[in-house]
N, C-alpha and C positions, 0 to 999 in steps of 0.2 A: 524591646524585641531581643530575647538571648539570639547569643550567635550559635547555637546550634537550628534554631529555625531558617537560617540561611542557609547551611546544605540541601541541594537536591532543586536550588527554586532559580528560575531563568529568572534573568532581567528582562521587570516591566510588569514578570506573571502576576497577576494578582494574590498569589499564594505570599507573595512579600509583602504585602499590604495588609495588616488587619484593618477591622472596619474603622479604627481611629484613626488608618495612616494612607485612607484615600485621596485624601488632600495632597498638594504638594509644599502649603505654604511653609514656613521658618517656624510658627508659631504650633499648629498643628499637625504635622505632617510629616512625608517623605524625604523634602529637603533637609528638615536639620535631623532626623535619624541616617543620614547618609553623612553626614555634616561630622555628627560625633562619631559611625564609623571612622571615616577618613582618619579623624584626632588620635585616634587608639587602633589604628592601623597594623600596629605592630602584633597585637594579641588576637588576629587573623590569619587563617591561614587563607594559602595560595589560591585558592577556590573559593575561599569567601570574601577572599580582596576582590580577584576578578570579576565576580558578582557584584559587588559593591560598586567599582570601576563601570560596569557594564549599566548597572542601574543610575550611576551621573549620568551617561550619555544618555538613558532612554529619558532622564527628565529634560536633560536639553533638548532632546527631538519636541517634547511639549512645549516649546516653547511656542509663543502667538505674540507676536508684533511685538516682541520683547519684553511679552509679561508672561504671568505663565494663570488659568481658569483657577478657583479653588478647591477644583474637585478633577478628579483626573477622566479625562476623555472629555468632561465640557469642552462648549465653546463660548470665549468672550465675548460678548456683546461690550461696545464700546460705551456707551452710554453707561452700563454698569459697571465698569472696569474696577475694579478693589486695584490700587497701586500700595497697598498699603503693607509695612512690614512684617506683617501676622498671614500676608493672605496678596502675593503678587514678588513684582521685584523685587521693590526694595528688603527683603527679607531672603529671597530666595538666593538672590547675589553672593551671600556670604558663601555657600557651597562651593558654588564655583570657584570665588576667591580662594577656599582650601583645595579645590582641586588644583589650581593652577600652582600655586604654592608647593604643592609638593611632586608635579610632576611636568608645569612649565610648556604644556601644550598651548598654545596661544587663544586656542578657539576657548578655553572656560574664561580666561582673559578678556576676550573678546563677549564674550556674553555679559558680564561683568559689567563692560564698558557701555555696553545697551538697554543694561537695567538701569544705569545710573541715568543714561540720557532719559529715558523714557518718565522717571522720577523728576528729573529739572522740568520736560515738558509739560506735564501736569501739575508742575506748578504746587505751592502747599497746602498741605492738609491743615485743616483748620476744628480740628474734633480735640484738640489739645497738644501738651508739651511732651507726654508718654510716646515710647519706641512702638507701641502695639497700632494705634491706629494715629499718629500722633507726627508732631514735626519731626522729636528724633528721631524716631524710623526713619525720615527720610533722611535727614543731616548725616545720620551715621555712615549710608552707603558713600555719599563724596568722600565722607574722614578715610573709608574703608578704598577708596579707587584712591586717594591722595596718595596712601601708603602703599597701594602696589604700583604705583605709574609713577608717583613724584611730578605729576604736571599739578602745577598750583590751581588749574583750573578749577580742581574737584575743592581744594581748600577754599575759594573765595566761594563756591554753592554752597557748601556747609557753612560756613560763615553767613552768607545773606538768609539762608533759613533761618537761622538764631537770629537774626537781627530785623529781619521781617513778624516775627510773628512775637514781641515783646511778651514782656511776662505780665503786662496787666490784662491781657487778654486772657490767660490763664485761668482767673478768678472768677472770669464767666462760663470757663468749663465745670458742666454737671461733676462732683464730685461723691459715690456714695457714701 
């Protein structure tokens, strides 16, 4: 997305959205184009930072029992839930982590903190050792809460993912 397409566009309008960027996940989506905004923040100006600002908050308003649909306006069904870091929390968390990082409002913290629980609750993925649909996807978000909280909690869940799901299990994941 150049940043001249950000002038002139409310946050949430669907004009900010091309059809690749319906989604909200890490992987394909809104969140990590909002993600690498924030990064390079500086070569924004004043109206397309607070565009940018405004469109973190409308994704947090998306939020659903601490996850977020993979398409924007869905709703989750639980039974189908994607928790996975391409397409759910654990992926979408990072945004917030830079949101709060650089402006220390509690609530992107706070969300942060609900993506990770919601990760521990569902327990691991088992489609392989890859961030995309995989354990590290989940492991990264505790290493990621460790370092903005410092509560070891998030280190011993990132830890028991690695050590729950061994690497000979691995080699019965489909490889193309």
């Amino acid at each position: 997305m150049e940043l001249n397409t950000l002038r002139g566009i409310r946050a949430g309008d669907p004009q900010l959205l091309s059809d690749k960027h319906r989604v909200h996940s890490a992987a394909h989506g809104l969140s990590s184009v909002l993600q690498m905004l924030l990064s390079y923040q500086d070569m924004l100006s004043r109206a397309e930072k607070d565009l940018v600002w405004h469109s973190v908050d409308f994704l947090m308003s998306q939020e659903q029992n601490c996850n977020w649909p993979a398409e924007l306006g869905a709703i989750i069904e639980r039974e189908n839930e994607l928790v996975h870091w391409c397409h759910g929390a654990p992926g979408v968390a990072y945004l917030f982590a830079k949101a709060y990082l650089i402006n220390k409002k509690p609530q992107y913290l706070d969300t942060c903190i609900r993506s990770g629980e919601l990760v521990w609750q569902k327990g691991l993925l088992k489609k392989g050792p890859g961030i995309c649909h995989g354990v590290a996807g989940s492991a990264y978000v505790f290493l990621l809460l460790y370092r903005l909280t410092g509560n070891s909690k998030y280190l011993y869940r990132a830890q028991r993912q690695a050590i729950i799901f061994p690497s000979s299990h691995c080699s019965e994941v489909h490889r193309p």
